[in-house]
C-alpha positions as CSV (number, residue, x, y, z in Angstrom):
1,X,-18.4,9.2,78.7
2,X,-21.0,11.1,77.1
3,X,-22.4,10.8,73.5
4,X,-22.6,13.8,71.6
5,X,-25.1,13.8,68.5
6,X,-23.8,13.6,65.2
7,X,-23.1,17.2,63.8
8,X,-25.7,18.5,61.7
9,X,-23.4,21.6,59.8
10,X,-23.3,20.8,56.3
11,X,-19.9,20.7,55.1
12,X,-19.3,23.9,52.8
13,X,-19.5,22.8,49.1
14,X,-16.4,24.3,48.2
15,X,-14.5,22.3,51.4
16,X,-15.9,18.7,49.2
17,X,-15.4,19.8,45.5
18,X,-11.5,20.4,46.9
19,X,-11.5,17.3,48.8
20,X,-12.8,15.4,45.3
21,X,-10.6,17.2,43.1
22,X,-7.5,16.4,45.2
23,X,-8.3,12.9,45.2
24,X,-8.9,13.3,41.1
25,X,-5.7,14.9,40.5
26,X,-4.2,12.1,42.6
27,X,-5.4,9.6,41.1
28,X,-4.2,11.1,37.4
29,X,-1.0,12.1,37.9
30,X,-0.5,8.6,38.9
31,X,-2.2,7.7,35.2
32,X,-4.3,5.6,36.5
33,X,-7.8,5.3,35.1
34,X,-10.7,5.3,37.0
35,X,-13.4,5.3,34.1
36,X,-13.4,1.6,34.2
37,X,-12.3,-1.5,35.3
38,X,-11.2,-2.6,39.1
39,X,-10.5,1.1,40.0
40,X,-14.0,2.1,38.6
41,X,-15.4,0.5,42.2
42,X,-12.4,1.8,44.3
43,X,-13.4,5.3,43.0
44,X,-17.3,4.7,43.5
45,X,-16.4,3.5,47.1
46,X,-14.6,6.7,47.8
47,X,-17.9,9.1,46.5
48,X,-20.0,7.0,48.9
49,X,-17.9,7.1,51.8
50,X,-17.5,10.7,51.0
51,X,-21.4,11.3,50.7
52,X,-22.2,9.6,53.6
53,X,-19.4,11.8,55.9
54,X,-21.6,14.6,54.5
55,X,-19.0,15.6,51.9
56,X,-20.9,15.6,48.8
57,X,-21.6,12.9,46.4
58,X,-19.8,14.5,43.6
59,X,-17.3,12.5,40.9
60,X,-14.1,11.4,42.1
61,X,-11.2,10.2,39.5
62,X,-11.8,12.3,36.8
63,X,-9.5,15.6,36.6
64,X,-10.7,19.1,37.0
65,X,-11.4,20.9,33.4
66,X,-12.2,23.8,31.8
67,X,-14.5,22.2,29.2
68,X,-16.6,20.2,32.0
69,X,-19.9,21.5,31.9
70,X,-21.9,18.7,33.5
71,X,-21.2,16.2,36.2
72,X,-20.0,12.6,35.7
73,X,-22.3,9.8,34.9
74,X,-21.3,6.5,35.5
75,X,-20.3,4.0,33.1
76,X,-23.0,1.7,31.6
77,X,-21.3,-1.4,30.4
78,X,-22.6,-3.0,27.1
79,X,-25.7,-5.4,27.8
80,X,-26.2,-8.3,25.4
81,X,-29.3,-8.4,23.4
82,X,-32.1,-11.1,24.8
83,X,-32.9,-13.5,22.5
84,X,-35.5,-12.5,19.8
85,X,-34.4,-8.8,20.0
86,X,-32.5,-7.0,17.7
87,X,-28.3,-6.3,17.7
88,X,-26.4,-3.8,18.8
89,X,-23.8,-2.9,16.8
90,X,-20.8,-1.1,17.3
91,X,-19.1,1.0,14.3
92,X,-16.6,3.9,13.7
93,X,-16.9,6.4,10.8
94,X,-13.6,7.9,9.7
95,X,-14.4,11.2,8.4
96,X,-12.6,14.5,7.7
97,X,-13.4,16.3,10.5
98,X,-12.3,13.4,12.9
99,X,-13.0,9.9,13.8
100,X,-15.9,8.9,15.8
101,X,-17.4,5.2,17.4
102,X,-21.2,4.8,17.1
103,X,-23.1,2.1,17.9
104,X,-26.6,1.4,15.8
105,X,-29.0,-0.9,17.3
106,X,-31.3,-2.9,14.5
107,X,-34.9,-4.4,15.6
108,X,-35.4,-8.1,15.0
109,X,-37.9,-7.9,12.0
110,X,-41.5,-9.1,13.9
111,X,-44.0,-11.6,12.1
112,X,-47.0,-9.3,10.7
113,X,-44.3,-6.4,10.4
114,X,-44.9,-3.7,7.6
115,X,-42.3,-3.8,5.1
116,X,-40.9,-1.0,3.7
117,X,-38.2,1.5,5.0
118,X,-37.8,2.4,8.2
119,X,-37.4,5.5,10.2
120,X,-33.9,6.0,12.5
121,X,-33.8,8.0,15.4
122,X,-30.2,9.9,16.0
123,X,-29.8,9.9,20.3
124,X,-27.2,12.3,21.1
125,X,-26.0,11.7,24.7
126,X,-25.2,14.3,27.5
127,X,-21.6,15.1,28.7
128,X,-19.7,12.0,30.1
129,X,-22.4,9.9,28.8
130,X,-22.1,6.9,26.4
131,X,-24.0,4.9,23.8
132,X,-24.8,2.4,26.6
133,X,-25.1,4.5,28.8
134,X,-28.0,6.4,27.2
135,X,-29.8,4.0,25.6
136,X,-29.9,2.3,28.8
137,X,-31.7,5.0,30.4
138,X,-33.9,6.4,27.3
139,X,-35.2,2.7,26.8
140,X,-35.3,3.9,22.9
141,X,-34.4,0.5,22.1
142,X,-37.5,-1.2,24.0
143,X,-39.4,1.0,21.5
144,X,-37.4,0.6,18.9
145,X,-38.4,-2.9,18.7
146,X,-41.9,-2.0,19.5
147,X,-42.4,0.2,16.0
148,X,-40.2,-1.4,14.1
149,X,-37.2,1.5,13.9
150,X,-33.5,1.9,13.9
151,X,-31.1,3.7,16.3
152,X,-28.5,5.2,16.1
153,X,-26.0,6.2,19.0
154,X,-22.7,8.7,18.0
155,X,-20.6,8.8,21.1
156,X,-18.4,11.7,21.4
157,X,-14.8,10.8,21.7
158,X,-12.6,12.0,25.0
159,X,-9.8,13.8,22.3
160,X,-12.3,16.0,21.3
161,X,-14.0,17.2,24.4
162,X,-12.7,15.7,27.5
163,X,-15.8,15.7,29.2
164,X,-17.6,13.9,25.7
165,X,-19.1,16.8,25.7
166,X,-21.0,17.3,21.8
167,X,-19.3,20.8,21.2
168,X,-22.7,23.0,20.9
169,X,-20.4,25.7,22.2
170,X,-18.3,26.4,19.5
171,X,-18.9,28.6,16.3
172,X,-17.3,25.7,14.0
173,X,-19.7,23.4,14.6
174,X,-22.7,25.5,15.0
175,X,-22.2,25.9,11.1
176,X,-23.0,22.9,8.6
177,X,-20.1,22.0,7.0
178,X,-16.4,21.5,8.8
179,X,-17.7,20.4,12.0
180,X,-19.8,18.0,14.2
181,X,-22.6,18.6,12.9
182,X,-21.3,17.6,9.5
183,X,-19.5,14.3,10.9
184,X,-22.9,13.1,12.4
185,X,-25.1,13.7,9.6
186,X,-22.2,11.5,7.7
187,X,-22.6,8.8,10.5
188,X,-26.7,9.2,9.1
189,X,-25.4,8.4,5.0
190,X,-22.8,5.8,6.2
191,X,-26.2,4.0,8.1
192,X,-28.2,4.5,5.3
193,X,-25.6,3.2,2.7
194,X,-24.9,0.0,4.8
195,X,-29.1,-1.1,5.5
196,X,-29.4,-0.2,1.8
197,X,-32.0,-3.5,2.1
198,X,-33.1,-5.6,4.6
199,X,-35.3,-3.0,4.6
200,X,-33.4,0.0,4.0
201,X,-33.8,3.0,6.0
202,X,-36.5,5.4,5.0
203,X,-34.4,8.8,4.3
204,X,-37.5,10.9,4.7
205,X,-38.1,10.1,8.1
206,X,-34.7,10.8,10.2
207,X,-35.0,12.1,13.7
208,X,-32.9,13.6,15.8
209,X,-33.3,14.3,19.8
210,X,-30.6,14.6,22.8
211,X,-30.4,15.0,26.0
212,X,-28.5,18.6,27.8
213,X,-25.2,18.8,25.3
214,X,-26.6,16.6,23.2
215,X,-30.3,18.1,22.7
216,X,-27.6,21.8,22.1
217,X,-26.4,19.5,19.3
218,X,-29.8,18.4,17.6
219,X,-30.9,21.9,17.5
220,X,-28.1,22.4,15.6
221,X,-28.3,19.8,13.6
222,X,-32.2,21.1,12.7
223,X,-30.7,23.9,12.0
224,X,-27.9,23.1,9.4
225,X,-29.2,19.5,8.2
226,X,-33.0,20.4,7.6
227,X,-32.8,18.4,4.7
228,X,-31.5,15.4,6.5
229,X,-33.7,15.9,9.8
230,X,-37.5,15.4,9.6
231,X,-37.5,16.9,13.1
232,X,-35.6,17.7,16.7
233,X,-35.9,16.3,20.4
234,X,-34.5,18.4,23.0
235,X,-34.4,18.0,26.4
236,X,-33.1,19.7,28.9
237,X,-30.9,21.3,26.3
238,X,-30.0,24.8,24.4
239,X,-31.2,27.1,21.3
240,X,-29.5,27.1,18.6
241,X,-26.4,29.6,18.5
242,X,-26.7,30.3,22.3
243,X,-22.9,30.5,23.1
244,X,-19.9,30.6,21.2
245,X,-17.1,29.3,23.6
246,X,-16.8,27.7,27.6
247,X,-17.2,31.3,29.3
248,X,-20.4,31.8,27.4
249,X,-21.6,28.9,27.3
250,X,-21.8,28.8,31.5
251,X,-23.6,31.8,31.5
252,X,-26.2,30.2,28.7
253,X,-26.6,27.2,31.0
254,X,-27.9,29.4,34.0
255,X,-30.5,31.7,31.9
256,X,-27.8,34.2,31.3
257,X,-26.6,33.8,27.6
258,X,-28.2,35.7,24.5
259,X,-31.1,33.3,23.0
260,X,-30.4,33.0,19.3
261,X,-27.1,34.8,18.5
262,X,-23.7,34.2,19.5
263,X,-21.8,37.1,19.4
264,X,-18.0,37.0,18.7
265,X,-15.4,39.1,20.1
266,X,-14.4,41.6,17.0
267,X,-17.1,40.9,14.7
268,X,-20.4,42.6,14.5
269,X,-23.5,40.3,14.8
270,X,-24.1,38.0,12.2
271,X,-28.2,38.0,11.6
272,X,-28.0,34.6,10.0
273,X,-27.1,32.8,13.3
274,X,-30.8,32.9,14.5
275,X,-32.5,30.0,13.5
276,X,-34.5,30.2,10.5
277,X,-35.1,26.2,9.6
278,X,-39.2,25.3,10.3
279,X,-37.9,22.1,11.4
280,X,-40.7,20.2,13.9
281,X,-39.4,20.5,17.3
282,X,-40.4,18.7,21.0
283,X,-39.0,20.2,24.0
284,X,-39.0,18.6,27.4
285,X,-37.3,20.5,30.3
286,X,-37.4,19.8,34.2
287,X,-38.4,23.0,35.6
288,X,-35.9,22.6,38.7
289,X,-33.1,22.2,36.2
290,X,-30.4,24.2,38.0
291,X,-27.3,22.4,35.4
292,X,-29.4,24.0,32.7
293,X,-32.1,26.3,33.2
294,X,-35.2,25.8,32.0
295,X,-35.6,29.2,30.2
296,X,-33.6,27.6,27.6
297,X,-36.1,24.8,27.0
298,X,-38.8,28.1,26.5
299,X,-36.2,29.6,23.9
300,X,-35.7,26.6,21.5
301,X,-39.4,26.7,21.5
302,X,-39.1,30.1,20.8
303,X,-36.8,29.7,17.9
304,X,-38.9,26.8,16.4
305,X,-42.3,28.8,16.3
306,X,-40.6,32.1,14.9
307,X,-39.4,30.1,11.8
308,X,-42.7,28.9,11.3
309,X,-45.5,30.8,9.4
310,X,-48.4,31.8,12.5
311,X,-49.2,29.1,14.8
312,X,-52.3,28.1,17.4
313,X,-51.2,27.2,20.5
314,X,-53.3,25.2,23.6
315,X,-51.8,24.3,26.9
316,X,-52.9,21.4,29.2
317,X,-51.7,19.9,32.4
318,X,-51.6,16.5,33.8
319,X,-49.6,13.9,36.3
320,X,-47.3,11.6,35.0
321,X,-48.1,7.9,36.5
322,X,-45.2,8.3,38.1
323,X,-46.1,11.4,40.2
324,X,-45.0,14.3,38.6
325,X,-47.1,16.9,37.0
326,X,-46.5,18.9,33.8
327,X,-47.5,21.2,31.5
328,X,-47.5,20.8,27.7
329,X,-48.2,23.3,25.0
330,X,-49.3,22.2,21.5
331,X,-48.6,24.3,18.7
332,X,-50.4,23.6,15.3
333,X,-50.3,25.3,12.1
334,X,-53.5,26.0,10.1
335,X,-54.4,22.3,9.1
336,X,-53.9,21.5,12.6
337,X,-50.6,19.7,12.2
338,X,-48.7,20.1,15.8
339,X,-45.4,21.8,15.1
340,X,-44.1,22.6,17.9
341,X,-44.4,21.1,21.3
342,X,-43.2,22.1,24.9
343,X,-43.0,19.9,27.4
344,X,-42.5,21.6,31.5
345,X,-42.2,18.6,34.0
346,X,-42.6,20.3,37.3
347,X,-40.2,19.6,40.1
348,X,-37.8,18.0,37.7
349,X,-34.2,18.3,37.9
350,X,-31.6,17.6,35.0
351,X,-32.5,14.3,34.1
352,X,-34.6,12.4,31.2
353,X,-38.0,12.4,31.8
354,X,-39.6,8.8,32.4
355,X,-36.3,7.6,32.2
356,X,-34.6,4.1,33.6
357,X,-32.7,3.8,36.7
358,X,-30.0,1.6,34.5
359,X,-28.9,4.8,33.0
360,X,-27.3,8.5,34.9
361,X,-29.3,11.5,34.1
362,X,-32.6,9.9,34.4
363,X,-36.1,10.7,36.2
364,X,-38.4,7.7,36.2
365,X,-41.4,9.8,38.2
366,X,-41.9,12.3,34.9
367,X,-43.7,11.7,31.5
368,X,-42.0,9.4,29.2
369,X,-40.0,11.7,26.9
370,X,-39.0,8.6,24.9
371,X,-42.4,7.6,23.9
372,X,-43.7,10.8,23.9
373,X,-41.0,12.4,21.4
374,X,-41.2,9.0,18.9
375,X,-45.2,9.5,18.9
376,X,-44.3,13.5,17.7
377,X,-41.5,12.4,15.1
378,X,-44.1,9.7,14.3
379,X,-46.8,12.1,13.5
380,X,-45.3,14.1,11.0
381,X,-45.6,13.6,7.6
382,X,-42.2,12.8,5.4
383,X,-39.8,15.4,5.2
384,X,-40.0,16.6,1.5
């Protein structure tokens, strides 16, 4: 009998996204979840079996929705702290505007470490991301117990976004009060209330950086909470105001969307939706990005410089010890304080720069963005 070679066609992409989303709706109808426990591995045996009959590696057991803008990551399951490093707590604030689980992860306090207050940085995950999940991959807790800092994680809950998508998209929480924005600067108060001591939490040096939906969100959050956020870390994420619902903010995502206005069906534009907040801002953005395009890391920079007074700017290259090269452009106001900062990490896809394999979303080959946005947010003096 005589062997035939395996087929070489690739299998149309739209032939595996149906053969997924069958399988999805499937498994949901039967209410069956497949986010965790034993069907968690039933469903990631399925993807690989899939992927390896040349079918695509996309996400099996989670439904087909209009608000899903990004691809599934996998679930990170809480890690307990090694002895000698800090906890990781998990809260929930009850607020107006809805109720929402963070976790906060507190340093162990090191012998021949500074007193005082201590800065927080706010990580806002991607879509279908978690706490763990994120802080796994950022490693922002390694360096959180490093400098001596506090995180905190908000998680986006599944009732409002059913991806966990942070909603960057819509008009109400684009705006300070009434909406996300709002109910995470109120996780920031409740954290600052509870570590009043023991040492309290330095209110004057709050940061705020995300990754994709998230990084949309801490523009934003610049943007509304200046007086809250003594500066922004996007990557691989959105300018402020970029989209004002799901069809609008697809077209953003791929380069398409108007940088620094929404416009709304029936209403003339509103001026006061470009950003106008000189808030410090770091960008990192794979160049490769095809989820997001990388024109919309080059318009939060954008938005950042144009509410600052006149800025010098210098570029440099390098390679990243893990192999990739970049390109990063400083700008620095008159006393030669860096503002601004773009990062470009060539080849890169839509992932966290210098990342951890432990978390989804992640690029271990590129710059660290973790240590390189702390050593920006670092840098600048107190907000105020």
């Amino acid at each position: 009998m005589t062997k035939h070679p395996p087929l070489k066609t690739p299998i149309p992409p739209t032939l595996a996204m149906n053969i997924n989303d069958t399988i999805a709706k499937a498994l949901a109808q039967a209410g069956l979840d497949t986010r965790g426990g034993p069907l968690k591995g039933v469903t990631d045996t399925i993807r690989k079996a899939l992927a390896s009959a040349g079918l695509g590696g996309g996400p099996v057991g989670m439904p087909a929705d209009a608000d899903a803008i990004e691809v599934t990551a996998r679930d990170i399951s809480a890690q307990p702290t090694a002895p000698g490093v800090g906890q990781f707590l998990a809260r929930t604030l009850n607020h107006p505007v809805g109720v929402r689980d963070y976790k906060l992860y507190r340093p162990a306090v090191r012998a021949g470490t500074p007193g005082g207050p201590r800065p927080m940085v706010v990580m806002l995950h991607g879509c279908t991301q978690s706490a763990d999940d994120f802080a796994a991959g950022t490693q922002m807790n390694r360096l959180a117990d490093e400098h001596g800092f506090l995180v905190l994680y908000p998680e986006q809950s599944a009732s409002a976004n059913t991806s966990r998508c942070w909603n960057w998209f819509r008009p109400q929480d684009q705006v300070r009060e009434g909406g996300e924005p709002a109910l995470i600067a109120a996780m920031v108060r409740e954290v600052m209330s509870d570590h009043a001591t023991d040492p309290p939490v330095d209110p004057r040096r709050v940061f705020v950086a995300g990754l994709s939906a998230g990084a949309a969100m801490a523009v934003i959050l610049g943007e509304t909470w200046p007086d809250v956020f003594a500066a922004v870390g996007a990557h691989s994420g959105l300018p402020f105001a970029a989209a004002h619902d799901i069809p609008s903010a697809m077209a953003a995502m791929k380069g398409r969307g108007v940088m620094g206005r929404a416009h709304f069906p029936g209403t003339a534009d509103d001026p006061r939706r470009s950003a106008t907040q000189a808030v410090p801002t770091i960008v990192f953005h794979g160049d490769r990005d095809h989820t997001v395009q990388h024109s919309n890391g080059e318009h939060i920079t954008q938005q950042a410089r144009h509410a600052e007074p006149p800025l010098n700017a210098r570029s440099e290259t390098g390679t990243a010890a893990g192999g990739r090269r970049y390109t990063r452009e400083v700008h620095a106001d008159a006393a030669g304080r860096v503002r601004v900062e773009q990062w470009t990490v060539h080849g890169a896809g839509h992932a966290w720069s210098g990342g951890d394999a432990a978390g989804s979303y992640t690029d271990n080959a590129g710059p660290d963005a973790s240590a390189e946005m702390l050593r920006f947010f670092l840098a600048q003096p107190p907000r105020g």
